[in-house]
Backbone bond lengths (Angstrom), bond angles and torsions (degrees), N, CA, C in turn:
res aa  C-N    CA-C-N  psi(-1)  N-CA   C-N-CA  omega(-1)  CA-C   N-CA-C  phi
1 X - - - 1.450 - - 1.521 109.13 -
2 X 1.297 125.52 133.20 1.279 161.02 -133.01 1.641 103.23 -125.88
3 X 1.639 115.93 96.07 1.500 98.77 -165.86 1.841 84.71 -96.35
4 X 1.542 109.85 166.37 1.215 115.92 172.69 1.715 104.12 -119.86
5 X 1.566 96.15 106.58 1.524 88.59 177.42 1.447 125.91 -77.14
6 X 1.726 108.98 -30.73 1.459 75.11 175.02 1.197 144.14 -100.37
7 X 1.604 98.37 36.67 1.550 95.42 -172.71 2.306 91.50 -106.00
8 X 1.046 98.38 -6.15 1.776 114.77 179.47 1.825 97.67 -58.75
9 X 1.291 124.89 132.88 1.630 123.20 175.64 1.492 95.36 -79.02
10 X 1.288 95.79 171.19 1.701 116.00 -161.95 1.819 105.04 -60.35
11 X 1.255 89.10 -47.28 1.789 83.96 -174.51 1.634 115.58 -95.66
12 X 1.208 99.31 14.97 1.457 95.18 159.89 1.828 117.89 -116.88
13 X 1.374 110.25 -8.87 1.370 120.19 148.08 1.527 113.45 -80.76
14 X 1.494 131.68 -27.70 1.338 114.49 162.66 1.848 122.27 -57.33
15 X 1.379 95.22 -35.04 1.466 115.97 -164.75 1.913 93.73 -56.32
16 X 1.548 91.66 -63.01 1.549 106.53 -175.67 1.923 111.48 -51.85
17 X 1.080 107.36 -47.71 1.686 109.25 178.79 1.549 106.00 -54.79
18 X 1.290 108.74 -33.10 1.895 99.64 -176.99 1.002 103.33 -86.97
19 X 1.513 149.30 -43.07 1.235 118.19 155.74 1.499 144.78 -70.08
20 X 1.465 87.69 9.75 1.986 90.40 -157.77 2.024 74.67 -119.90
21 X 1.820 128.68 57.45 1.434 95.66 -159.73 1.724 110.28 -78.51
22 X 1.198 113.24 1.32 1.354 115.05 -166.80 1.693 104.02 -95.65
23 X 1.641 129.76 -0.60 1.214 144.26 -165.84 2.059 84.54 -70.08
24 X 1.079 124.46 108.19 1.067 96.53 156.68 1.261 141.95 -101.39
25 X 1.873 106.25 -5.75 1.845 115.51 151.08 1.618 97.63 -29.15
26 X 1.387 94.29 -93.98 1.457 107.71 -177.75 1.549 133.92 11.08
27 X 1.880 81.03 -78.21 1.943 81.29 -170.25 1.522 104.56 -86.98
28 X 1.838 122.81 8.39 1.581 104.96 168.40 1.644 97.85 -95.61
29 X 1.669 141.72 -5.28 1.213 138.54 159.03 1.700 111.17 -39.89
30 X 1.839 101.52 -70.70 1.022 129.18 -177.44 1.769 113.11 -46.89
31 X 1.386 106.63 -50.66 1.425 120.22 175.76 1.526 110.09 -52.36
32 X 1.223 106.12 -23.58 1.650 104.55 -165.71 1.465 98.53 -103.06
33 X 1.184 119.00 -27.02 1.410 122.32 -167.28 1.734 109.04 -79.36
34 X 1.617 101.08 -33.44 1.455 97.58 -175.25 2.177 95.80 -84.80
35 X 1.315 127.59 -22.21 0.906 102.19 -175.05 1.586 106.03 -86.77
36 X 1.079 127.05 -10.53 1.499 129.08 174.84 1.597 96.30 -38.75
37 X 1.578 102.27 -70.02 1.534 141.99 -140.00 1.889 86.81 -68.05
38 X 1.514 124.49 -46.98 1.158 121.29 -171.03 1.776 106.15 -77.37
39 X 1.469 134.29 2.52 1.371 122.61 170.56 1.641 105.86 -70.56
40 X 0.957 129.08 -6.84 1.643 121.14 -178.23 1.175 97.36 -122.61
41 X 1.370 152.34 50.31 1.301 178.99 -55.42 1.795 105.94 118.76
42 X 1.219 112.06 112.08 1.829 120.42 160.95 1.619 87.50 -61.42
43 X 1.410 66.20 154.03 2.073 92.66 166.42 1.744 107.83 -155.06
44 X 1.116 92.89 121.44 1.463 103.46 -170.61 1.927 104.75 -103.10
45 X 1.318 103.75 156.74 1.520 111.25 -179.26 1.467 90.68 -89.87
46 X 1.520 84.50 155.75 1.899 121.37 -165.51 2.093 84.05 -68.45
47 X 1.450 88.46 145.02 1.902 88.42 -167.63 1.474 80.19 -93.57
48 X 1.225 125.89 98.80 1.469 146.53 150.45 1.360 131.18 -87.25
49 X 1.223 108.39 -7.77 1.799 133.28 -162.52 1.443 126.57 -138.21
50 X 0.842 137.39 123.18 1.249 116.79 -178.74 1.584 122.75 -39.69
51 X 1.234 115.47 -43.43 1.397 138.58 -175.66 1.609 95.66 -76.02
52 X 1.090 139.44 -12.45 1.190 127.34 157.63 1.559 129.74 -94.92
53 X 1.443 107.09 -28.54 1.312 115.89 164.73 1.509 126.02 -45.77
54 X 1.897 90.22 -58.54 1.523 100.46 165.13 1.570 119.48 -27.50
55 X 1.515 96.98 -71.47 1.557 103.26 -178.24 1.384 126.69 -28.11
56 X 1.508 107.16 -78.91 1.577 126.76 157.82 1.354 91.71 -26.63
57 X 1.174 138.31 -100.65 1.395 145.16 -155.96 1.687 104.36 -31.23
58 X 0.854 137.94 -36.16 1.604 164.06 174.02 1.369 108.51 -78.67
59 X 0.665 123.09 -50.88 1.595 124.48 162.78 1.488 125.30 -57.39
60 X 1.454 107.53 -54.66 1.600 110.98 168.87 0.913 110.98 -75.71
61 X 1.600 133.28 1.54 1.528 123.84 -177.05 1.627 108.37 -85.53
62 X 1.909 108.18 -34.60 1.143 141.96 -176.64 1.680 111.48 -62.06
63 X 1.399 113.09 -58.44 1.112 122.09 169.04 1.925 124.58 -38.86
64 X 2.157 89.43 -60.71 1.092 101.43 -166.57 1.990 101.85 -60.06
65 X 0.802 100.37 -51.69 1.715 111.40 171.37 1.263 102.98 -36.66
66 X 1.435 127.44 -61.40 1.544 111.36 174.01 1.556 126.63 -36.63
67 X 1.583 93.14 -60.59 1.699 96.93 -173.80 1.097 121.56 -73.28
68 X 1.544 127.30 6.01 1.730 136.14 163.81 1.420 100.87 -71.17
69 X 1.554 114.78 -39.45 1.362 132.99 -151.49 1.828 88.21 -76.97
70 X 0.870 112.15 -49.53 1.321 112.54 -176.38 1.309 132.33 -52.50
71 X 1.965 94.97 -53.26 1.368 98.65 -172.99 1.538 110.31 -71.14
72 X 1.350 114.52 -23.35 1.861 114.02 165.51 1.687 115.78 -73.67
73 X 1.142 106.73 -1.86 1.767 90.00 179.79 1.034 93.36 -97.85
């Protein structure tokens, strides 16, 4: 039997790569799928600076505000 990964959703091809860890279709499917998925991903600089901390700091403030936002809608 013939699995088809990429039609498998992400966390059930993750599921499959941890047990299957030697599959190596698999975890270069998966590899590609999570870096697809991370091009529309922010990326913030390492808070090394004050002016970067801020940011970060601003960012998780942003986030956390979302997921309040959520759990009340």
């Amino acid at each position: 039997m013939s699995l088809n990964f990429v039609e498998m959703d992400i966390r059930s091809l993750r599921a499959y790569v941890l047990d299957n860890r030697n599959d190596d279709e698999a975890f270069y499917v998966l590899a590609d799928r999570l870096k697809a998925s991370s091009v529309s991903s922010t990326v913030y600089p390492c808070p090394d600076t004050p002016e970067n901390l801020a940011i970060m700091e601003q960012a998780i403030q942003e986030k956390l505000g979302q997921s309040i936002q959520k759990q009340k809608g």
